[in-house]
C-alpha positions in Angstrom: -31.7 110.5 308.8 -28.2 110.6 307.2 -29.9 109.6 303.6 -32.6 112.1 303.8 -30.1 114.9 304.8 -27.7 113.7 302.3 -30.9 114.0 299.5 -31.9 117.1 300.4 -28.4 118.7 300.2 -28.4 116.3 296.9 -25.1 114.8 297.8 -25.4 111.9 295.8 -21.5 110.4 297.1 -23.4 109.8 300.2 -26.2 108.2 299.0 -23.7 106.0 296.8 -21.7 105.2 300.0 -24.8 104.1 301.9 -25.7 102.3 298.8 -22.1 100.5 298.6 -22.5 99.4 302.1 -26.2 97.3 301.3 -24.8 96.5 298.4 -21.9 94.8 300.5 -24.3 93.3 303.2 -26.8 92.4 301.1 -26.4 91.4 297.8 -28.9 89.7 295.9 -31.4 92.1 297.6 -29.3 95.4 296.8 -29.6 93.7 293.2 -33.1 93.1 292.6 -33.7 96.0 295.0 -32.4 98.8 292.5 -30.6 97.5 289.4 -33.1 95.6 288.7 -35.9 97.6 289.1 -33.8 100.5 287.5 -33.8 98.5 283.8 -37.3 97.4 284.1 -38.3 101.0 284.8 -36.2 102.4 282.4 -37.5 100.3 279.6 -40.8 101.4 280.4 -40.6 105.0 280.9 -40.2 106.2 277.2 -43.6 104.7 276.6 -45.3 106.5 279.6 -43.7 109.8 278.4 -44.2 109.8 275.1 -48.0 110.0 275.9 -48.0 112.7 278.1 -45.9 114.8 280.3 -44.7 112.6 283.5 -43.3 113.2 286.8 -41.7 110.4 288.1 -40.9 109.7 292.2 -38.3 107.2 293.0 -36.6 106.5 296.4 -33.1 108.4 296.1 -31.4 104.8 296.1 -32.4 104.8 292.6 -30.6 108.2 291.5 -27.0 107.7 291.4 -24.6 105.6 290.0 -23.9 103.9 286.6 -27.3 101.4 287.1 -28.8 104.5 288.8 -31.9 106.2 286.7 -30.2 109.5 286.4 -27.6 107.5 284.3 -29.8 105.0 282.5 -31.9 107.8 280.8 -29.0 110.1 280.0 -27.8 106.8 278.2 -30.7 107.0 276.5 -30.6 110.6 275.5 -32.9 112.5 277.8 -32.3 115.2 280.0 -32.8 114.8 284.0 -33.4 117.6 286.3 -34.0 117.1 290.0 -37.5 118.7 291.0 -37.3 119.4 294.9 
């Protein structure tokens, strides 16, 4: 509940605090779990995008921080905008 709330309000210093603490219990599976994912994912969305236009869904885990998405493709030069 406290994750969903804290997405809906878009409070991402939340979602990175609840993130911290997996990533504090459970390493190896906070890292294959989201940055992981995050770099394959962001490798391969410029290709899926570049075709047509694209909405992409990803678990809010995935947003924030420097491995999150929102970070990754501003790196990369695009612009994000939540969608709610």
């Amino acid at each position: 509940k406290v994750i969903i709330d804290a997405y809906a309000k878009e409070d991402l210093k939340t979602i990175d605090k609840i993130m911290l603490e997996f990533s504090s219990t459970n390493p190896e599976g906070y890292n294959q779990l989201l940055p992981v994912r995050n770099q394959l994912w962001v490798t391969r969305m410029p290709a899926i995008m570049e075709t047509k236009a694209t909405f992409f869904a990803v678990g809010c885990g995935h947003l924030s921080g420097k491995e999150g998405l929102v970070n990754l493709l501003r790196q990369k030069g695009y612009q994000v905008t939540p969608v709610h």
